[in-house]
N, C-alpha and C positions, 0 to 999 in steps of 0.2 A: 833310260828314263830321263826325262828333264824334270830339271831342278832349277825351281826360283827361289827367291827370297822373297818374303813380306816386306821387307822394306829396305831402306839403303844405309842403315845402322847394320842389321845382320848381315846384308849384303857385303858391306865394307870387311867387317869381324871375318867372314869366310872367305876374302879373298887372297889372303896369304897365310901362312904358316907361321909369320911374326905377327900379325893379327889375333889369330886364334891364340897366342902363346898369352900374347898382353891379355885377352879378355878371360881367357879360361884356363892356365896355367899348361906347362908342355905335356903333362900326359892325358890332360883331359883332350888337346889343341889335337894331339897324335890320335887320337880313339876317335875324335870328329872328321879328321882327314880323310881316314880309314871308311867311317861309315858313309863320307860324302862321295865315298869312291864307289862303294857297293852301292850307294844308291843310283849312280850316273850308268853305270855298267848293266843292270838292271833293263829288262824290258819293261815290266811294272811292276806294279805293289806287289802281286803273288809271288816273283822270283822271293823278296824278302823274308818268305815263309819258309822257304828251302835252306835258310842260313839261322839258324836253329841261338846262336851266342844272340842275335839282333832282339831276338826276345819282341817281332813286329806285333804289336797286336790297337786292334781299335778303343778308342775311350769314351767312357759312356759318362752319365751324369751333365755338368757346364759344361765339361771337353767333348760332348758326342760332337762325331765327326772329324775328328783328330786324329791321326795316325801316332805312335810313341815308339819309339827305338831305343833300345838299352845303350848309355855311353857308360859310363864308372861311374858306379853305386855313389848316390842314390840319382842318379843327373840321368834326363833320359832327353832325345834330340824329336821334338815335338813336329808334324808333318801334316799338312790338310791337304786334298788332292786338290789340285788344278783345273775340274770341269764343271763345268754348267749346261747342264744340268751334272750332278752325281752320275754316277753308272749304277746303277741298283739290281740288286738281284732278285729274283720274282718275291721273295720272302723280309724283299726289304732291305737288308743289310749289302753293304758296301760289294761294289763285285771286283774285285783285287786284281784279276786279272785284264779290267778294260783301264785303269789306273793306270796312264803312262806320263805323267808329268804331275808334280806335286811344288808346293811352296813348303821351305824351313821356316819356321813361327817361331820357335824359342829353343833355347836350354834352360831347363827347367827341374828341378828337383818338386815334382807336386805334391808328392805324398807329406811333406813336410806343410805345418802349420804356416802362413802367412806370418811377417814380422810387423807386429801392431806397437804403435808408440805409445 
């Protein structure tokens, strides 16, 4: 699968391993390695179904249209596909397996409140 970045902040942060370290400490920087690897190795989104720990699944509510990947609790590595149009399945929902290139959006803990001054 191909893998971009939204922008050239993130981009910068995932291009080395002393990047990832400075932005998200080493065992978070090692579990993003890892998942940037299963994600490049990947035909598309459906292979990440087969890998059961990645916990792949779609997010609905503001993040409909967001792919979420489990990193180390509570941090998960946030993914929106790369096509335009969508690939849609007769019933609507995403079709995982025409999903062959996606962009990394964030790391993001979302279950957790926003921090309000």
């Amino acid at each position: 699968m191909l893998v971009h970045f939204r922008n050239t902040k993130i981009e910068k942060e995932f291009s080395s391993e002393k990047e990832l370290v400075r932005a998200y400490g080493a065992e978070q920087a090692k579990m993003i390695m890892l998942r940037l690897s299963i994600l490049r190795s990947a035909r598309s989104l459906a292979d990440l179904l087969l890998t059961p720990p990645l916990r792949a699944h779609e997010l609905t509510g503001g993040r409909r249209g967001q792919i979420s990947i489990t990193l180390r609790q509570p941090y998960r590595l946030i993914l929106i596909p790369a096509h335009d149009p969508l690939p849609l399945k007769p019933d609507g929902g995403l079709d995982w397996q025409k999903v062959t290139e996606v962009f990394v959006t964030e790391v993001v803990d979302y279950h957790s409140p926003p921090n309000r001054p």
